[in-house]
C-alpha positions as CSV (number, residue, x, y, z in Angstrom):
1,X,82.5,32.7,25.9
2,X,79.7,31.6,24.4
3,X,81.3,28.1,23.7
4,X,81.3,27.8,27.7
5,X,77.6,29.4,27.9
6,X,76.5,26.3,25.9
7,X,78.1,24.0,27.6
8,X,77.0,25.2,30.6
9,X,73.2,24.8,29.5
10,X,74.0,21.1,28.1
11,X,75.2,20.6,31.2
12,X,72.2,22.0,33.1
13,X,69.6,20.3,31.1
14,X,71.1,17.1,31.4
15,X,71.7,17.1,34.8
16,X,69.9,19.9,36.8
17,X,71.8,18.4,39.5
18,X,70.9,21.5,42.2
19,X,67.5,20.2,42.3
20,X,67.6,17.1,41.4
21,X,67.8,16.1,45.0
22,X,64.8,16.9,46.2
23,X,62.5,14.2,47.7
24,X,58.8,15.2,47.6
25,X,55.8,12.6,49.0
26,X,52.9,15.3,48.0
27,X,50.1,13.9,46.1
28,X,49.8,15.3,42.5
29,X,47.3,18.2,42.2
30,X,44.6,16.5,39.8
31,X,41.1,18.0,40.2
32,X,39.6,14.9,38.3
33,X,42.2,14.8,35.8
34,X,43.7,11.6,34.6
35,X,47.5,10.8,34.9
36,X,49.4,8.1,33.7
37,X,53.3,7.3,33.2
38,X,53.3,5.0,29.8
39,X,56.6,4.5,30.1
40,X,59.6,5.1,32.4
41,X,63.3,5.4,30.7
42,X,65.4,2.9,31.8
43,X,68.7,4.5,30.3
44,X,69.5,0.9,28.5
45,X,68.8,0.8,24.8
46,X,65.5,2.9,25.4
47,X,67.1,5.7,26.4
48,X,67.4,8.3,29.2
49,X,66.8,11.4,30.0
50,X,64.5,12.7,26.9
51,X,65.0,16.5,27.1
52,X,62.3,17.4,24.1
53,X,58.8,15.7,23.6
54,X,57.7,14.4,20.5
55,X,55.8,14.2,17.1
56,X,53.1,12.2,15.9
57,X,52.6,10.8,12.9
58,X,49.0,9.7,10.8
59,X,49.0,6.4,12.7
60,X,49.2,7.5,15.9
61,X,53.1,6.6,16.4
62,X,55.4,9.1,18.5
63,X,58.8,9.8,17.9
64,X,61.3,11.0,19.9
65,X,65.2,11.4,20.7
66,X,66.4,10.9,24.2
67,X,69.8,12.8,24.9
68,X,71.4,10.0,27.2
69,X,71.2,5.9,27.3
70,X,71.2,3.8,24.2
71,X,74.5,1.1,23.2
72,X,77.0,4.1,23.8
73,X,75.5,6.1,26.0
74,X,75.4,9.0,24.4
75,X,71.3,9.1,23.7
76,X,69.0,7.5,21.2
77,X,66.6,8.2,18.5
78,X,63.1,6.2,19.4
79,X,59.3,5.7,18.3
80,X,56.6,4.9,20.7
81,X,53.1,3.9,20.4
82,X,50.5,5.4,23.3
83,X,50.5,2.4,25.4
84,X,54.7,3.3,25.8
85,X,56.1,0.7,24.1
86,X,59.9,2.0,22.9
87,X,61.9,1.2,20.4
88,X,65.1,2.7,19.6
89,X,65.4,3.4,16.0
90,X,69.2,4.7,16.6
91,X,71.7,4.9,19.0
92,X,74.5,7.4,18.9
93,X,77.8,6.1,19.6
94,X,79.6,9.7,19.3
95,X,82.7,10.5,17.4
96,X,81.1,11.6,13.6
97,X,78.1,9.7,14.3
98,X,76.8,12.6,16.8
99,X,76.0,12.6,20.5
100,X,73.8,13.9,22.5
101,X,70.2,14.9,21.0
102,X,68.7,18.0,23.1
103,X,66.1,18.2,20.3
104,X,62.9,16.6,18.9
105,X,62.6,15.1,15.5
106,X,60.6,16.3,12.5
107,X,59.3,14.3,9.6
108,X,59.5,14.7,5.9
109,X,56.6,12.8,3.6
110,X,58.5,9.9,2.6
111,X,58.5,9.2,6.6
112,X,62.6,10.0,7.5
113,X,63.0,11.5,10.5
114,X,65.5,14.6,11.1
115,X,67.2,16.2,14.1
116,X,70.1,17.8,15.5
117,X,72.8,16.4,18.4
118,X,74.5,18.9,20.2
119,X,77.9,17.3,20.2
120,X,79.2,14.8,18.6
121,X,80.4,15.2,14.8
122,X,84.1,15.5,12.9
123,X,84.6,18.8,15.2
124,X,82.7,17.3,17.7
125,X,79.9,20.7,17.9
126,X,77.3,19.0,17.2
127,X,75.2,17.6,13.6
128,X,72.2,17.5,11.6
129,X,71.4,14.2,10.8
130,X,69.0,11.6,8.8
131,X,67.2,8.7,10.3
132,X,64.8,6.2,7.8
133,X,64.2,3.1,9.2
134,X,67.0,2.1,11.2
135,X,69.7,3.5,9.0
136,X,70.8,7.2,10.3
137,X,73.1,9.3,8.0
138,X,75.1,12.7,9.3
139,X,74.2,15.5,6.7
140,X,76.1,17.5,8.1
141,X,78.5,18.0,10.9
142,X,79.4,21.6,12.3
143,X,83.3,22.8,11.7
144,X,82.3,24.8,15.3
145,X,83.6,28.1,13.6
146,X,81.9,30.5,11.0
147,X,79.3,27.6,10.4
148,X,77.9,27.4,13.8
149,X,78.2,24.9,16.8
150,X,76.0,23.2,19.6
151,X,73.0,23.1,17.8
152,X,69.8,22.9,20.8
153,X,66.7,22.9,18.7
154,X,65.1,21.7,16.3
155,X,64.5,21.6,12.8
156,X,62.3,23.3,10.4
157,X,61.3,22.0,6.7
158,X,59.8,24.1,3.5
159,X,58.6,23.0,0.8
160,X,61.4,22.1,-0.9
161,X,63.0,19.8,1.3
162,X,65.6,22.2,2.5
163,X,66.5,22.7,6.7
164,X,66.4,25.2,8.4
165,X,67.8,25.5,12.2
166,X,70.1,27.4,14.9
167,X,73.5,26.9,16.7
168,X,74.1,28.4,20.0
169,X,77.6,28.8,19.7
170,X,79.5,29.5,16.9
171,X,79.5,32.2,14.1
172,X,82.2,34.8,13.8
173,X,81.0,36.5,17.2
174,X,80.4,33.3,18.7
175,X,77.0,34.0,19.8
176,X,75.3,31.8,17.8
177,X,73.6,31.3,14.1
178,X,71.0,30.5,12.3
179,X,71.3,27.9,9.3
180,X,70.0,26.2,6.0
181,X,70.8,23.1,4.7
182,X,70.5,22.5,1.0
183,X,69.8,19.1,-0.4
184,X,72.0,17.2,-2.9
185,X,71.1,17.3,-6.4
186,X,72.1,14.0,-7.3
187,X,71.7,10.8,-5.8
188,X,75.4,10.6,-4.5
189,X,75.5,14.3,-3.4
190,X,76.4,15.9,-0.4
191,X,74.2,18.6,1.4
192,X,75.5,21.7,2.0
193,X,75.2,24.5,4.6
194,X,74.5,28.3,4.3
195,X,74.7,30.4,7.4
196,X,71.6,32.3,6.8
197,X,72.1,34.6,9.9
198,X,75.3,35.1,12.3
199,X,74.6,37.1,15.6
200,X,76.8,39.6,16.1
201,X,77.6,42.0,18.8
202,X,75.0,41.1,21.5
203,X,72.1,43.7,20.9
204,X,70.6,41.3,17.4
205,X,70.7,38.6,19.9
206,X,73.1,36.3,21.9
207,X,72.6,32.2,21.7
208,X,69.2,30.7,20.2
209,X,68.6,27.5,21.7
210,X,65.1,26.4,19.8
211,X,64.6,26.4,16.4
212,X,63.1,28.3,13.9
213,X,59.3,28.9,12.3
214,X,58.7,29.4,8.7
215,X,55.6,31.3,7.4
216,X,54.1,31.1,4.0
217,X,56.2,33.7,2.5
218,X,59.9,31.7,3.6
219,X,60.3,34.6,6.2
220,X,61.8,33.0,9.6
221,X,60.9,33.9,13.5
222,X,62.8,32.7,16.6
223,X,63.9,33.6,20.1
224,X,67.7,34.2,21.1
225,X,68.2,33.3,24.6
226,X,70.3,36.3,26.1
227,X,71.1,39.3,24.0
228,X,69.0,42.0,22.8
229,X,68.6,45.5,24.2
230,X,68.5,44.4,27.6
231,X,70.3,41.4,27.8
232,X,67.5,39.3,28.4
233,X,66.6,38.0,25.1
234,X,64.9,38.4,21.4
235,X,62.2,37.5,19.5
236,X,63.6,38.5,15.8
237,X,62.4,38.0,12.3
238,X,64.4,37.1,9.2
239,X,62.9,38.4,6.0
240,X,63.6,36.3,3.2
241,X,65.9,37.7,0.1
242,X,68.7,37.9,-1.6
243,X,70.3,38.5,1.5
244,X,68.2,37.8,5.1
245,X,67.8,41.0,7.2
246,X,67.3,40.6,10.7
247,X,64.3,42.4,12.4
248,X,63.8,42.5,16.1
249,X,60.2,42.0,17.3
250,X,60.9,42.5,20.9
251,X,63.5,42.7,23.1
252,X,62.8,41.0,26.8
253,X,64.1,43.5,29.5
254,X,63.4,41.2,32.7
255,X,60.2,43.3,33.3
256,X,56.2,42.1,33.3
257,X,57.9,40.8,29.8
258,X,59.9,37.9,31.1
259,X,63.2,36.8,30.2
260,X,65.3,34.4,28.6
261,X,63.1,32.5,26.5
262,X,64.5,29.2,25.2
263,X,61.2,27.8,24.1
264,X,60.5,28.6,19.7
265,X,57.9,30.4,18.2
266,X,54.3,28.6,16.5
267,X,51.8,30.5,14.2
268,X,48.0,30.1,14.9
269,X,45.8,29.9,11.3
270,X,46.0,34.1,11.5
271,X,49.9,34.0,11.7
272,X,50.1,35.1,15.2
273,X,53.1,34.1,17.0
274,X,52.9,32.0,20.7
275,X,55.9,31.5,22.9
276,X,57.4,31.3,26.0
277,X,60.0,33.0,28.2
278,X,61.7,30.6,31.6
279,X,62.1,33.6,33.6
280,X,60.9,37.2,34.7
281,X,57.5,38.1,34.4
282,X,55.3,39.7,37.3
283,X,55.3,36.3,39.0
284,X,59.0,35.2,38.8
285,X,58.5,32.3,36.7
286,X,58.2,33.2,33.1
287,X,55.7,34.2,30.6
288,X,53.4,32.9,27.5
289,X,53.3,35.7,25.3
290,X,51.5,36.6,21.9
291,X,53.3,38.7,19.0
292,X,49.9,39.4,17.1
293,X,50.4,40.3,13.6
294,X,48.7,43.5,11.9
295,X,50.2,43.8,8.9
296,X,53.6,44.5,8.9
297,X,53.1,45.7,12.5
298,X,53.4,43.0,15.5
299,X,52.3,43.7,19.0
300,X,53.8,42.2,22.2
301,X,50.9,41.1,24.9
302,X,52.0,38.7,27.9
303,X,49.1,36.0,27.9
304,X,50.1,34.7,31.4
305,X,52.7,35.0,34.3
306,X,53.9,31.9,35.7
307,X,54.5,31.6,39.6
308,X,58.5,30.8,40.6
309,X,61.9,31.9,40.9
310,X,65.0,31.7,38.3
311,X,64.2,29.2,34.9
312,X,61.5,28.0,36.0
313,X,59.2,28.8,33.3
314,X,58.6,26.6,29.9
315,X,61.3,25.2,28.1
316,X,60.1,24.2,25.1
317,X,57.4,25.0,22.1
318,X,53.8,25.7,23.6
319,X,51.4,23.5,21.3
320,X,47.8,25.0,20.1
321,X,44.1,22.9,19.7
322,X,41.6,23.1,17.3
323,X,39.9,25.5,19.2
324,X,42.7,28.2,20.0
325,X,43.9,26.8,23.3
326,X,47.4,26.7,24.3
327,X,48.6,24.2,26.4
328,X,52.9,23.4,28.0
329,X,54.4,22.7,30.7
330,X,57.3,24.5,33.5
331,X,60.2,23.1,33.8
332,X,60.3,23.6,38.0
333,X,57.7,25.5,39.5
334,X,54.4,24.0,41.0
335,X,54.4,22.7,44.9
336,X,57.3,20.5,44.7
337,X,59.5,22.6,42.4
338,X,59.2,19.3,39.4
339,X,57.0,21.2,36.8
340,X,53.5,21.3,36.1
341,X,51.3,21.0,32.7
342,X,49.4,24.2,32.1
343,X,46.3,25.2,29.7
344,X,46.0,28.7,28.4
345,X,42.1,29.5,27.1
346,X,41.3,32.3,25.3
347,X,37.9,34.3,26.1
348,X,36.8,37.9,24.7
349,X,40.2,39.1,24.6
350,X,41.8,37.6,27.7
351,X,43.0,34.2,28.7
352,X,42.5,32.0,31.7
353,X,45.3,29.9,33.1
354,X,44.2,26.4,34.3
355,X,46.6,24.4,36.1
356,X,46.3,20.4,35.1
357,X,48.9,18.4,36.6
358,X,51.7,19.3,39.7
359,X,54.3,16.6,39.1
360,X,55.6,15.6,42.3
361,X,59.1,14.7,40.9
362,X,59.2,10.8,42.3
363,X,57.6,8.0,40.1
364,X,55.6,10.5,37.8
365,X,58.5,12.2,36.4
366,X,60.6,15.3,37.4
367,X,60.8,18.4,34.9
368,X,59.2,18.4,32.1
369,X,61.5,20.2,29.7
370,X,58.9,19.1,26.9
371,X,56.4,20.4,24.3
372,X,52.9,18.6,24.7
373,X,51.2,16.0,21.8
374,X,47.7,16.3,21.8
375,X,46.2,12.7,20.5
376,X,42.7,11.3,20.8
377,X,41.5,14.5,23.8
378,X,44.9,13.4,25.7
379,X,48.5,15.2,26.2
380,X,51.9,13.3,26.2
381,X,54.9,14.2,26.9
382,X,58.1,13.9,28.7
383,X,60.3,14.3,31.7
384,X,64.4,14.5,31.7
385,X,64.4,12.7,35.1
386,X,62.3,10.5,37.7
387,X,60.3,7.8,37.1
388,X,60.9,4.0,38.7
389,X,64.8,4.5,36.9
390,X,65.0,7.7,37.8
391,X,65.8,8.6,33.4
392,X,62.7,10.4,32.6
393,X,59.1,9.1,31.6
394,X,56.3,9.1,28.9
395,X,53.3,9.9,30.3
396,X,49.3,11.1,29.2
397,X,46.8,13.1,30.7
398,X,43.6,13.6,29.9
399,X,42.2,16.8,30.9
């Protein structure tokens, strides 16, 4: 069941075919902000169809995966510079190489770049895998049974090099897990895999599709999608030890809450906890929410309520400033049901919403399923479709 329920979402974020025939000619809401597309997706070696955004690293280079296009088809591995100039870095051409990257990348010091594909692999559910340079290497591919399968998110790093991650599928329930990946010892070694977490009968949780968050003790946060004691979805805690116990924080019961939250979890300096539910909430389309710690005591406050109907709330990681402001994006609200780009700002105790960009869904891009990179007072991201090929853009405002 849950095997089906992920590739149901694969296929939805992929294709989002109910929607995707909409033909808007509105003008973007602006209010004197400035919008650009850098770069539109061409589905040739670039890519297409980029489902997550991107990191930067101390240069000022992006990097990316894109979960179609490249040689086989089957989605690419790319770094961009901000005037969106692409290069693929790897192209996945399926079977044990991997297919099908629903996730960003993350970066370890020596500048290799790691990530997850959903499919793809030996079993073909899905791998963690290696790129430095232009040289990937699978470190691991998922058997699709106790292990885990369809990996969505990302990947998480501590100190000592090890992953950390989630499946959506697989485990002994089938609901999903949530993994560590050790790293060889010796040169010539092999890494190996430790289900740190298996979800079991529905109420701990049901499906994660982001990643996780480490704090400073090795404790781990995430969301679960579905599951929980509504149904709805989780926002659960694994505390660190000889073996991980699983804590929920809150579970989302389609209220003023919100529900099914695909989006992760990221910690402000005070280890507060910022996410995102895609649907619910007093206005339809979703939430931001804060778990603000106290202690060992957390307490659940929704920060906003996004305007919509069904999913069309954030999709991925909200991103934080300097300054404490949140900003994201929707995946399909705003006037023309494409997405929009949304700052949060906090002020004595409460937050303002500030709507920066309505994306019309023609040549600027149509949903943005994508976290936000702040660089030089500007935000880039992504969309999974639109643009002049109609595979997705890169594109920058500055607020």
């Amino acid at each position: 069941m849950r095997s089906e329920w992920s590739q149901a979402l694969n296929r939805y974020l992929l294709t989002a075919a109910s929607v995707a025939a909409l033909v808007v000619l509105a003008t973007p809401w602006a209010d004197a902000q400035a919008f650009s597309v850098v770069h539109n997706f061409t589905g040739g070696s670039d890519g297409a169809n980029p489902v997550d955004g991107f990191i930067m690293d101390s240069r000022g280079m992006f990097f990316g995966t894109a979960s179609a296009g490249g040689n086989a088809g089957l989605g690419v591995v790319f770094k961009a510079n901000a005037r969106g100039v692409v290069k693929a870095l790897h192209s996945f051409a399926g079977g044990a190489d991997g297919a099908t990257p629903n996730s960003g990348v993350i970066e370890d010091a020596a500048g290799s770049l790691y990530g997850t594909t959903t499919a793809g692999g030996t079993a073909g559910a899905g791998t963690v895998f290696r790129v430095k340079g232009r040289r990937e290497t699978v470190l691991y591919s998922f058997a699709g049974g106790a292990d885990g399968a369809a990996p969505q998110g990302g990947l998480a790093m501590d100190a000592a090099g090890n992953l950390y991650g989630t499946t959506t599928a697989g485990g002994p329930a089938g609901n999903g897990t949530v993994f560590e990946l050790v790293p060889p010892t010796t040169r010539r070694g092999t890494w190996t895999e430790k289900v740190l977490y298996s979800f079991g009968t529905g109420t701990d949780g049901v499906a994660p599709v982001a990643g996780v968050t480490l704090d400073a003790s090795g404790n781990l946060y995430g969301t679960t999608s579905l599951g929980g004691a509504y149904g709805y979805g989780t926002i659960f805690r694994l505390a660190t030890g000889t073996t991980w116990t699983e804590t929920i924080l809150h579970s989302f019961g389609y209220g003023s809450d919100g529900a099914t939250p695909y989006a992760g979890l990221v910690s402000d300096a005070s280890g507060n906890l910022y996410g995102a539910a895609t649907d619910g909430g007093a206005n339809g389309g979703g939430t931001a929410f804060e778990l603000a710690r106290s202690g060992g005591n957390w307490t659940f406050s929704v920060l906003t309520s996004f305007p919509g109907w069904g999913i069309s709330g954030p999709f991925r990681n909200l991103v934080l400033d300097g300054s404490g402001n949140i900003f994201g994006t929707t995946h399909c609200d705003g006037d023309d049901s494409a997405g929009t780009i949304f700052e949060l700002t906090p002020s004595s105790g409460s937050w303002t919403y500030r709507l920066l960009y309505t994306f019309t869904g023609g040549g600027d891009g149509l949903f943005s399923i994508s976290n936000l990179v702040l660089k030089d007072g500007s935000l880039y991201g992504t969309t999974i479709q639109g643009g002049s090929a109609g595979a997705g853009v890169i594109y920058k405002l500055t607020p």
